[in-house]
N, C-alpha and C positions, 0 to 999 in steps of 0.2 A: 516540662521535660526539656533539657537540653542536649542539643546534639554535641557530638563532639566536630571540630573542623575538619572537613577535609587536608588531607596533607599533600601536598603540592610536591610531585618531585622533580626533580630537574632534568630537561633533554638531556638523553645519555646518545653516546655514539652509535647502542642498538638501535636505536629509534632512527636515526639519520640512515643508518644502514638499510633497516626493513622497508621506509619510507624510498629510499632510492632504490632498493631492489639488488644491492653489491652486499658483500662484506663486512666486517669490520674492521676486516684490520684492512682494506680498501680507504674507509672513512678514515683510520690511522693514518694510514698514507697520504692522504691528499692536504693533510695539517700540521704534517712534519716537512720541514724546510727543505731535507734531505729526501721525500716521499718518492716514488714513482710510480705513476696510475698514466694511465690514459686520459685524450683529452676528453674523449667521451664520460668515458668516470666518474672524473675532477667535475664535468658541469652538471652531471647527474646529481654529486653527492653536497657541490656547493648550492643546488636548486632545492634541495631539502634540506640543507642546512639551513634555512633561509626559511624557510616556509617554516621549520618548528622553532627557529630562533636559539640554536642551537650555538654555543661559544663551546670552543676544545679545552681542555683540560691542561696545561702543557706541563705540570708535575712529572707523570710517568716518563713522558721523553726527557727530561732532564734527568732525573735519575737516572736512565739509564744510559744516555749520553754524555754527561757530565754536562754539558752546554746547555745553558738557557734562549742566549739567540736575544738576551739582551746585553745591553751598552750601558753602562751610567754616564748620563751627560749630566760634570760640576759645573755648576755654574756659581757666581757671587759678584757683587757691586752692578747689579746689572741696572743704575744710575748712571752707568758708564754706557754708549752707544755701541761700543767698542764689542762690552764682551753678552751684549747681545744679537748685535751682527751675528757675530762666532756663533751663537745659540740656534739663533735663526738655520745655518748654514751645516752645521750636525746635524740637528735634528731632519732637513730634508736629503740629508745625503745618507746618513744610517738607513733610515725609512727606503729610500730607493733600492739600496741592497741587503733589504728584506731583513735585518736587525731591529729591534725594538729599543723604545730610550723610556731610562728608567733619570728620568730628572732628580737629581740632586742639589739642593742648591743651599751653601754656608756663607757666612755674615764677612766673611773676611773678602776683598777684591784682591789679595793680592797670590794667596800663599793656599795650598790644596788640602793642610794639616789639618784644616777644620772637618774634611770627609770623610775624616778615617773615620768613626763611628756607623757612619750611614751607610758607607761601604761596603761594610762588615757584615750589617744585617739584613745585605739584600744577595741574592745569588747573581750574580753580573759577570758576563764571562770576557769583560774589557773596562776600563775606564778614558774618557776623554774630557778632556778642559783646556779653558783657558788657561786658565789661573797652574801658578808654579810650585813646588815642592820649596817648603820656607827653609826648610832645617834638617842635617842630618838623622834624627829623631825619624821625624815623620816620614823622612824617606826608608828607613829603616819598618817601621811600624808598616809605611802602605807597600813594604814588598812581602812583606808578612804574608798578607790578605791574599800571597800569589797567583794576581791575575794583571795581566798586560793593563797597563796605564801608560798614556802617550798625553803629555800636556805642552803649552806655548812657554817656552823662555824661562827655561825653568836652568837655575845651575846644575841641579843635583840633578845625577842621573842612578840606576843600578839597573842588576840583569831583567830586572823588573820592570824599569822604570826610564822610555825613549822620552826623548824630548825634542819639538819641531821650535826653532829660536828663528825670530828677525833678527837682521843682521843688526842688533843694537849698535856696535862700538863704530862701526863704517858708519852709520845715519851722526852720531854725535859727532863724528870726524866732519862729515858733510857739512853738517850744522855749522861747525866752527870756520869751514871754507865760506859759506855763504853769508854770514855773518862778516868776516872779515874784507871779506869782497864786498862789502859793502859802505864799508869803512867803521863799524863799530871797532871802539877802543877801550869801554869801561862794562864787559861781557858777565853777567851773570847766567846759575844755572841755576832751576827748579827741581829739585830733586821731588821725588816720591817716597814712601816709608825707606827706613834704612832695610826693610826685610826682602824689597823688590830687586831683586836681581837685575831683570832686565834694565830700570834704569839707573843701575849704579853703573850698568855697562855703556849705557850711553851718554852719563856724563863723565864718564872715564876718557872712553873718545873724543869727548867733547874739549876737555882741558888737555889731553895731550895733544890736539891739531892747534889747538890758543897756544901752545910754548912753541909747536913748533914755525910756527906764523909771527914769531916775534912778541906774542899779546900778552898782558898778565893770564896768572890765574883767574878764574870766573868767581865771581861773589857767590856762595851757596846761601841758595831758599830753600826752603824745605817745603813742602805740602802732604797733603793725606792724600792724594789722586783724585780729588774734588773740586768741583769749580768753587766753592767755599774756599777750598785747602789753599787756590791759584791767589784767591782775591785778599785772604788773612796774610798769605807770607807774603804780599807785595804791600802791603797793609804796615806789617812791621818794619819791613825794611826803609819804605819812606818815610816813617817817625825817625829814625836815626841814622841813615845816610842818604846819597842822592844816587837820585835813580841813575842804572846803568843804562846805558844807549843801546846793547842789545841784551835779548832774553832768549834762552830754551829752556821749552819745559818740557818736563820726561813726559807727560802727554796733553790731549787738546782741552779737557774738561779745565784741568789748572791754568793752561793757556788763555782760554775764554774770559776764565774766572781774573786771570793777573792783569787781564784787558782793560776790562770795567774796572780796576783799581788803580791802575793807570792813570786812566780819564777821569775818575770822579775823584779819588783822593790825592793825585797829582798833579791835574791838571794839563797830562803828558798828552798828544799827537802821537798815533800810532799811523805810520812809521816814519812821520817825521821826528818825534822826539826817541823813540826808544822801537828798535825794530825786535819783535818776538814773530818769535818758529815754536811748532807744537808737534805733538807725534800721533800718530794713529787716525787722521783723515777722519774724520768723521761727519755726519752731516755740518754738524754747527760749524764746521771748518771755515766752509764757502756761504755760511750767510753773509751778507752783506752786512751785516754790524761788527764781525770779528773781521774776514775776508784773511782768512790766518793761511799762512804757507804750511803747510805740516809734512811726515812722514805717512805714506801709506805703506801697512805693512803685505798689502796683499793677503788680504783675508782666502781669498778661492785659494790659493797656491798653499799656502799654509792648511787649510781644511784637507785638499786631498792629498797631501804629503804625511798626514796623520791618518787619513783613510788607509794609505799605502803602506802605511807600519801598522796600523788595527788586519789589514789584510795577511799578512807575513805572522802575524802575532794567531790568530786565531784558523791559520790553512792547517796547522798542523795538530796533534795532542795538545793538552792543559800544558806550556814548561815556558821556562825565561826568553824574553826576547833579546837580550843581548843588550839590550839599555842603549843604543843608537842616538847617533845628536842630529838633526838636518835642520840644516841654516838658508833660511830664505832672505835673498834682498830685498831693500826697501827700494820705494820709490817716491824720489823727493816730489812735491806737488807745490811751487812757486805760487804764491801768492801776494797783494797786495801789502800784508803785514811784513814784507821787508824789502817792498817796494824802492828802488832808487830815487833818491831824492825829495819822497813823500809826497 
């Protein structure tokens, strides 16, 4: 004779209720974001939440609040140092102000196009990333999804869609003063995909402070934003011309990467033979085998200036935030790699 299994059912809110001796719509309260119980209550009803192992439900209150009380944080290329700082620094600052993060993560580092599908099949009552809106399209598509999205350096913006940018075209301007102050004369630039906004912005600044300093134009590298991408386009360039005396590159992973190719297929002194600048500070910046100058973009400044449009975005009902730009400066961080006189 076989029995049949017992059937297991799962802690209900009655059960937390009867066990603590309140309510239930008590226990409702104390797991709604918005709840208000007592503190006596609250430790009654979280001391038998606990003892039956009891998780809330959080469906019904979304329904009927429209809010889930979660964030999707995009994230992509996180072989970059860069946009897992960022990752790091959401994820603890949402968490603090009691939002939940629903991680997304697509193959692209540069461009957000990739999360519109993932977007779409999660209930998220905000989006944040690093990464930027590639294309009309996409920005069009993820204002569809009508929910507040706030990302880094992004061009495209809509009533949907704020964007918190480093000051890209000032750092390239910078670049191009401390370079020339330096005395470089034959100035090239690393570019990133053509689809990166931010750094076609800073080598825009970069080549308008070289005209206006006297200098030519900069020699265009191209890279993929990989210390690969850094070390292939310095790769090509010195099979067919001679190296430039200074470099920037649209950030530090290509920088690193155009270092070691320097030295090993050039045979170039950094920075006696060729002074390079990089962007976004990252650890590898300050090892002592790159010892590279670069831009920091102020990761904290930048996080809670996206907190502060997710706050403005989500005080009110579900509607458009007004598509907002806030521009954070950079801050140069001198280093040996354009060192005077090497």
């Amino acid at each position: 004779m076989t029995g049949r299994r017992p059937t297991i059912r799962p802690v209900s809110s009655v059960d937390v209720a009867k066990l603590a001796g309140v309510s239930q719509s008590a226990v409702s309260r104390t797991f709604s974001p918005d709840g208000s119980v007592s503190a006596a209550t609250r430790e009654k009803v979280l001391a038998a939440a606990a003892a039956l192992g009891y998780r809330p439900n959080r469906i019904p209150a979304i329904m009927l609040s429209g809010r889930s009380h979660m964030v999707g944080v995009v994230v992509g290329g996180l072989d970059n140092p860069f946009y897992a700082t960022v990752l790091d620094r959401f994820a603890v600052a949402l968490r603090e102000i009691g939002l939940q993060v629903l991680l997304v993560q697509v193959a692209d580092s540069v461009a957000l196009d990739d999360a519109l599908d993932q977007l779409a099949g999660y209930r998220v009552d905000a989006a944040v990333t690093a990464l930027a809106v590639g294309t009309q399209r996409a920005a069009d598509a993820l204002s569809a999804l009508r929910i507040p999205i706030i990302c880094f350096n992004s061009r495209l913006t809509s009533p949907w869609i704020s964007t918190v940018q480093s000051d890209n075209r000032t750092a390239g301007r910078d670049a191009a003063d401390l370079l020339a102050d330096r005395g470089v004369r034959r100035p090239a630039w690393m570019a990133g995909p053509r689809a990166n906004a931010a750094s076609q912005e800073r080598g825009r600044g970069f080549a308008e402070r070289l005209a206006a300093r006297g200098l030519p134009s900069p020699t265009l590298l191209r890279g993929d934003d990989t210390y690969q991408g850094g070390q292939d386009a310095v790769r090509r360039l010195l099979s067919t011309s001679p190296p430039p005396d200074g470099l920037f590159c649209g950030n530090d992973l290509m920088a690193c990467g155009a270092i070691d190719a320097l030295r090993q297929a050039g045979g170039l002194s950094i920075p006696r033979d060729v002074r390079v600048v990089g962007y976004d500070d990252i650890p590898q910046a300050s090892w002592q085998s790159y010892d590279l100058t670069s831009f920091d973009q102020q990761v904290e400044r930048m996080v809670a200036a996206t907190l502060d449009l997710l706050a403005g975005a989500l005080a009110g009902p579900p509607g458009p935030t007004g598509g907002r730009t806030v521009r954070i400066p950079v801050r140069l961080v001198p280093r040996g790699s354009t060192r005077q006189g090497g």
